[in-house]
Each structure stands twice: as C-alpha cells, then as structure tokens.
C-alpha positions as CSV (number, residue, x, y, z in Angstrom):
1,X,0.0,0.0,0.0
2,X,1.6,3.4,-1.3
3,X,1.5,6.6,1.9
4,X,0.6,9.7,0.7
5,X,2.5,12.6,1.2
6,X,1.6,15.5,3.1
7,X,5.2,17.2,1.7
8,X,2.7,20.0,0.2
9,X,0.6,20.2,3.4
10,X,0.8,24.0,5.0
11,X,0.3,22.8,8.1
12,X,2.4,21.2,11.2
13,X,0.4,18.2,11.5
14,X,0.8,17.2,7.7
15,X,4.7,18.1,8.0
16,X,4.9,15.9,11.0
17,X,2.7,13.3,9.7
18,X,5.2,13.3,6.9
19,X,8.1,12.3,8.9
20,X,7.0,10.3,11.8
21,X,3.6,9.1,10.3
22,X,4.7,5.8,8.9
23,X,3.0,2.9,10.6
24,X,6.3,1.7,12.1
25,X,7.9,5.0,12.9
26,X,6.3,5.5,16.4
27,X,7.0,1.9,17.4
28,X,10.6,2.2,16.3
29,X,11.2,5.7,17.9
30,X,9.5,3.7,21.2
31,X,12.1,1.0,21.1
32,X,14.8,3.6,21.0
33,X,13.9,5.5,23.5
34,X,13.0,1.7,25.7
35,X,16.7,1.1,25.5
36,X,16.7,-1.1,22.0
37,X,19.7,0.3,20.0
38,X,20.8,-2.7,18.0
39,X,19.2,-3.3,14.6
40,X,18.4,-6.9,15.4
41,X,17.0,-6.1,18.8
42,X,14.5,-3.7,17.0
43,X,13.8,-6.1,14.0
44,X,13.1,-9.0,17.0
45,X,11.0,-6.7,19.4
46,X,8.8,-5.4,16.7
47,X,8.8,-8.5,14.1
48,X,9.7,-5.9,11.0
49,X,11.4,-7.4,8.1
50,X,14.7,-6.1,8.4
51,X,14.3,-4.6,4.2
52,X,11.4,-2.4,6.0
53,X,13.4,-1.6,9.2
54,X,16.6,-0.2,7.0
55,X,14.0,2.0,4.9
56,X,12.3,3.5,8.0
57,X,16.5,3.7,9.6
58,X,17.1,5.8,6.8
59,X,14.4,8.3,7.2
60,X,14.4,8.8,10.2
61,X,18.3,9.7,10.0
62,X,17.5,11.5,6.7
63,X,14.6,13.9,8.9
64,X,16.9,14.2,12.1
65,X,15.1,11.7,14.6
66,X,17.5,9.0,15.0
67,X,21.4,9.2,14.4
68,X,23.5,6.2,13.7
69,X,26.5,5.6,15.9
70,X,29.3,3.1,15.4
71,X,30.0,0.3,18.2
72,X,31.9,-2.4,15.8
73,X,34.5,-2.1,13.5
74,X,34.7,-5.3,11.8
75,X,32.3,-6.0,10.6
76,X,31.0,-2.4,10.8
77,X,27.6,-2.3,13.1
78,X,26.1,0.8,14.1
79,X,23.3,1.5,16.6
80,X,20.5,4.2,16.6
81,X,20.0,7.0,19.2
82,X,17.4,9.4,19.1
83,X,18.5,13.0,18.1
84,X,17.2,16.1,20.1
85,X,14.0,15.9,18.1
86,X,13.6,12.3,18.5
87,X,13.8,12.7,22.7
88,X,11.1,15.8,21.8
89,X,8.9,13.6,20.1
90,X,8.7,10.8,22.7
91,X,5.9,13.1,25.0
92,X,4.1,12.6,22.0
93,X,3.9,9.3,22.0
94,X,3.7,9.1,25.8
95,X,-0.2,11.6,25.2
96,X,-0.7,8.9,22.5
97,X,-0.1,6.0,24.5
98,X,-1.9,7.3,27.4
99,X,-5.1,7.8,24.7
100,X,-4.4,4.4,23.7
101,X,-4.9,3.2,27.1
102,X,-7.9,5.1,27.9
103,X,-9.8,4.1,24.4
104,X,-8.1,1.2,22.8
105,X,-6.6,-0.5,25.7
106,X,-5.5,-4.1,25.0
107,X,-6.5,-7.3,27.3
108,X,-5.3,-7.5,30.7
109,X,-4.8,-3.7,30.6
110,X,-2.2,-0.9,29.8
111,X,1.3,-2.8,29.2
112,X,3.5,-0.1,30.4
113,X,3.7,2.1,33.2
114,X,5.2,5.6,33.2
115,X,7.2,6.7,36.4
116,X,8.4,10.5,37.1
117,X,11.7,10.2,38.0
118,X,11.9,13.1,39.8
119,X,9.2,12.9,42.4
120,X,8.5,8.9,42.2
121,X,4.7,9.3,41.2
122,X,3.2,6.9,38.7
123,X,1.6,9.0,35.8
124,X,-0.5,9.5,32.9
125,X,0.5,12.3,30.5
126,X,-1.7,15.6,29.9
127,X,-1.0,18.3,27.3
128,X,-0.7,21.4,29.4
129,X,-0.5,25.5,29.3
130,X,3.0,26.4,28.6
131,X,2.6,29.7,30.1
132,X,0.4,28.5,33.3
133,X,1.0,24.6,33.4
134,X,-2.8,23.8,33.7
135,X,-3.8,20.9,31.8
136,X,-6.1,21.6,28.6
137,X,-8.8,20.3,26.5
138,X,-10.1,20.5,23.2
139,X,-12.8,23.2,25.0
140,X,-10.3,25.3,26.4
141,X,-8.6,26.5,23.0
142,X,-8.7,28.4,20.4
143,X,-6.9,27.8,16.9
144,X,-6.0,31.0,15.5
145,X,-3.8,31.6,12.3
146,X,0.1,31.9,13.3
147,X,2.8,34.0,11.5
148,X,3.5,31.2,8.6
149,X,-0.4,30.7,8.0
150,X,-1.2,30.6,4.4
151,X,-4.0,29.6,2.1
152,X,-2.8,26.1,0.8
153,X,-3.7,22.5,1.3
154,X,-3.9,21.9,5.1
155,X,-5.2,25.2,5.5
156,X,-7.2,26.4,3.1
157,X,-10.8,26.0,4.3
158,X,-9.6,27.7,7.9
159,X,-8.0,30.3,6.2
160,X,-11.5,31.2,4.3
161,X,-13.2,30.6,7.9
162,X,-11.1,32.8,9.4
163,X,-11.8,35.6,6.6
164,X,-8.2,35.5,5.2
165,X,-8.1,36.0,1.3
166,X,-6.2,34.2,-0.6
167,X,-3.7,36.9,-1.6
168,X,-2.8,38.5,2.5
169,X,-0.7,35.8,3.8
C-alpha cells in the first residue's frame, strides 16, 4: 500500500505526519527511546522485516530523529540514538499512549507504566499550558492563524473561515 504525502501540506500536522507518520515509525522511535539500539534487537521486538526496518532507519536519520552511531569495527555495526528531536517527540507518544490506554486499551490492561523520576509518582501524561502549566482540552482552546499561515492545502478552508483571502498571507 503506497503513503501519501503530506510534503505539500501548510500545516504542522501534515509536516509531521510526513516524517513520523509511517505505521512503524512510532514503534521504532518507542524502542529507542526503551533502550533497544541494535538493529536486530529492533527487528526481533517489533517483528519488522529487516528490508522495512533499514527503509524507516534511513528516514528517520535523513529527517533528524534517530542518528546512527558506530560500536563495531569489523564487521562495521552501528546503533540508533534518538537525536534532540527524537527525545522531543517521545511526550508525544507518551499523550498517545496514554489515549491508547484510555480508548483502545488491549487485554489485561495498559502494558507499560510511566514513572516521574523526579518525584517517584506513577503517571499519565496531559497536554498542558506552557505559560500557566494547567492541563487543557479540546474546550479550552482556540486555533487561530500563526505567523506562517497561508492559504494552501492543510489550510485552506480555515484560512477562508477565518476571513483570510487568498492573496494576505
């Protein structure tokens, strides 16, 4: 099955989506950040073909989410680490996780627990107020064009909505 792009999508999601939307991507950057670093610990955890594995590898190094680090000369094997946007993206997957074990939870209940290091509590994670830290909700916000808004696909029907013509951004 051939992935759309979203490389002509004005909008973060789409740009996001197009990096880190591949089916495997999320489970692979999971496994990373879990500790698994070895190509054939990854490819055994997750039960990828190893062709599909080195394709995702490659992106992901390609986009700046995982870098490749030798630890064997001969023969030459490398591990993965996630870069600085890789660790960024992992509270993402923590919210999604936590969704996942709210709605979609599988049998016996959630398989992992997440554990603040700093004060000890088990926890689940909330999106929150940068400026106050309060948790929020689909309720409590409002989506308003940004400084690189634009009338393109992504965008296009808010932009009209929002009573931008075409031509002003």
């Amino acid at each position: 099955m051939h992935r759309t792009s979203f490389a002509d999508m004005h909008c973060s999601i789409g740009q996001s989506l197009e990096r880190v939307g591949e089916w495997w991507t999320p489970l692979i950057v999971r496994d990373i950040y879990l500790g698994l670093h070895r190509f054939d610990d990854i490819v055994e955890n997750l039960g990828i073909s190893r062709n599909l594995l080195t394709r995702r590898f490659e992106t992901l190094v390609i986009d700046g989410i995982v870098e490749r680090r030798v630890y064997q000369e001969r023969p030459l094997r490398h591990e993965y680490h996630l870069t600085e946007a890789g660790h960024e993206l992992v509270p993402v997957l923590m919210a999604l996780m936590a969704w996942g074990d709210k709605w979609a939870t599988p049998a016996g209940g959630p398989p992992v627990r997440l554990v603040h290091q700093e004060c000890g509590a088990e926890f689940t994670p909330e999106v929150c107020c940068s400026a106050c830290g309060k948790p929020v909700t689909t309720g409590d916000v409002a989506a308003l064009p940004g400084p690189g808004a634009a009338f393109g696909p992504g965008t296009r029907v808010l932009a009209r909505r929002s009573g931008i013509a075409p031509g002003e951004l």
